[in-house]
C-alpha positions in Angstrom: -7.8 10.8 -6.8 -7.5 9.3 -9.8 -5.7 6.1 -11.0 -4.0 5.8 -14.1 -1.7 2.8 -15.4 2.1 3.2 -16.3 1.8 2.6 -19.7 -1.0 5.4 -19.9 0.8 8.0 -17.5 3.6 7.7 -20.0 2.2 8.6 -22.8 0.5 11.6 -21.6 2.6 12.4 -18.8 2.6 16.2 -20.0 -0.9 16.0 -19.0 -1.2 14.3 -16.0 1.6 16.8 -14.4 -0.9 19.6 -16.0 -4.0 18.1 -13.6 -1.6 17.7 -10.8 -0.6 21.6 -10.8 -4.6 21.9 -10.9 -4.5 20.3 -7.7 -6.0 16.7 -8.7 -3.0 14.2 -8.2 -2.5 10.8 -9.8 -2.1 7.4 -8.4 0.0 5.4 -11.0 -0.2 1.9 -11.2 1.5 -1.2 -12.7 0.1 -4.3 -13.2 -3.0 -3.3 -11.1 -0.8 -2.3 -8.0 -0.3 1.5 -7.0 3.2 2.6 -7.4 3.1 6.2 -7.2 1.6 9.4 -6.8 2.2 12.7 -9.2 1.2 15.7 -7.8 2.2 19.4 -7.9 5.3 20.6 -6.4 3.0 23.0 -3.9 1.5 20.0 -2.4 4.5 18.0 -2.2 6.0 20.7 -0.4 3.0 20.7 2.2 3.4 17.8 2.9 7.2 17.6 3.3 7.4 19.9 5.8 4.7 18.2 8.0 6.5 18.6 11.7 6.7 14.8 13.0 4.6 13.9 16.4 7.9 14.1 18.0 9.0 17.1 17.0 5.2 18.7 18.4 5.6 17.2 21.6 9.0 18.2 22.2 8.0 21.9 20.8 5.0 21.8 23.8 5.0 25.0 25.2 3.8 23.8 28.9 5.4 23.4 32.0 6.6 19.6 33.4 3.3 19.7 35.9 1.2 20.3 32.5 1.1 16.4 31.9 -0.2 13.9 33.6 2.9 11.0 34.5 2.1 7.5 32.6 -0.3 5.5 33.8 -2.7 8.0 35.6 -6.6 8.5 34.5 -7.1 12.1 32.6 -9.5 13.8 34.3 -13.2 13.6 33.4 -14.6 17.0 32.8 -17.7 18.3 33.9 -20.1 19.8 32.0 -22.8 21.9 32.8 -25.3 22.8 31.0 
């Protein structure tokens, strides 16, 4: 990803949103710090919708016995070959 500076982004901000729709965002920086990130609408969309850890864990589709309580070893698997 590239990095461009504020006062650069500006001035040809047209064509930085033009590479981001292309799928190659920008890090924008001022005064050598990053600040932001332009990319296209698609990926920030992606990314939005990302489901949280949480939410996955409570969306498991096992029973209670399925995990082990806190505290105990997993189980070492044994593989033959």
């Amino acid at each position: 990803m590239r990095e461009i500076q504020l006062k650069d982004a500006k001035a040809s901000l047209s064509a930085v949103i033009d590479e981001a729709v292309k799928g190659h965002p920008a890090i924008i920086t001022r005064h050598g710090r990053k600040q932001a990130v332009v990319l296209s609408f698609e990926d920030y969309e992606k990314l939005a919708n990302v489901p949280s850890f949480g939410r996955l864990l409570a969306s498991f589709p096992g029973d209670e016995g399925d995990i082990p309580p806190r505290g105990a070893s997993p189980a070492r698997a044994v593989v033959d070959f």
